[in-house]
N, C-alpha and C positions, 0 to 999 in steps of 0.2 A: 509497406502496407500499414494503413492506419487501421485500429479496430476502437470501435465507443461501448464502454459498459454502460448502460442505462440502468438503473431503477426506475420501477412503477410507482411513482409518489403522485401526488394530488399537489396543484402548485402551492407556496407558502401564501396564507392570507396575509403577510404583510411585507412590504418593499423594504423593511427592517427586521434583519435577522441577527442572530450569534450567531457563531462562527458553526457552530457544533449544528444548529439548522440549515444553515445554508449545506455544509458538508452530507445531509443525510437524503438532500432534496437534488443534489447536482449528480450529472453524468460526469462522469472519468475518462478522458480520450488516452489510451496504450497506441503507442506509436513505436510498432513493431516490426521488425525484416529484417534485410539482410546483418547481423550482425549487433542487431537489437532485438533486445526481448523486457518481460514485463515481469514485477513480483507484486502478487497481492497475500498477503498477511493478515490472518484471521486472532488475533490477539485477546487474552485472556480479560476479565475485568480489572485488574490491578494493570494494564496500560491506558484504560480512560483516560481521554485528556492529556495524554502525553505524547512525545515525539519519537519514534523509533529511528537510529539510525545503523547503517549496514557501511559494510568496507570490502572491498575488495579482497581475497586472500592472497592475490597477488600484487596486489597495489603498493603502494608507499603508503597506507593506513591512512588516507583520506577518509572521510565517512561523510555520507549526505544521508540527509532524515527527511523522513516524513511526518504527519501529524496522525494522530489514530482517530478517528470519528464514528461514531454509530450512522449507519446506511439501512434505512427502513425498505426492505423489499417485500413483494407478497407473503413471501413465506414467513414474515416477522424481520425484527430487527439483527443486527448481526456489528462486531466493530470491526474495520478495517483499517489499514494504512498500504497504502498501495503507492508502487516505482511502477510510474509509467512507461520510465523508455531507461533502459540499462543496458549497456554493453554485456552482451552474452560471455557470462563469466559464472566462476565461483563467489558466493559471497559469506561473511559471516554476519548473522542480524544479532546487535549488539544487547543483551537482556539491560546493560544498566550504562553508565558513563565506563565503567573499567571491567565491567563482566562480558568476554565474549560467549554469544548463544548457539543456536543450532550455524552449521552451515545449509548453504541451500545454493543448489546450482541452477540459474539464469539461461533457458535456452535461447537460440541462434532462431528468432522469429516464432519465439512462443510465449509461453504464461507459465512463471512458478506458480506456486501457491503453497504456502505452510500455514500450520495449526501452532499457538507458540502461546502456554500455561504460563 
């Protein structure tokens, strides 16, 4: 099952953006089911701009990142970095290159979501 997050943006007035606009104006497709699930991460202001990345706790300490962007929705603006499609696991989301942070568990055709200071 595919799911799209949308925001409610107004399109950008120019075919030339940063990175950081196109991020706040674009939908996110979560590509979700059997045996796949999603993490979206609501990150403090000291990760603006940076790349969060997560590792399996049972892996061989691979780690894939994401970018963190601010995402304008109705209700105001908010920063995310969001794993569209993860094998339904345990993970640990890494606070720096050698500091592990919270754990957070990855459901089997659903949506984490953590708050992370």
């Amino acid at each position: 099952m595919s799911t799209a997050a949308t925001d409610h943006m107004h399109p950008p007035a120019s075919h030339q953006h940063d990175p950081g606009e196109a991020a706040s104006s674009a939908s996110v497709a979560l590509d979700i089911g059997a045996g796949r699930g999603a993490l979206v991460l609501y990150p403090s202001e000291r990760f603006r701009g940076l790349e969060i990345e997560i590792s399996r706790r049972d892996g061989d300490g691979r780690r894939v990142h994401t970018g963190v962007h601010e995402r304008t929705t109705e209700s105001g603006s908010i920063l995310t970095a969001i794993f569209g499609s993860l094998a339904a696991a345990e993970y640990v989301v890494w606070e720096d290159a050698t500091t592990p942070g919270p754990n957070v568990t990855v459901p089997d055709g659903g949506v984490a979501q953590l708050e992370m200071s």
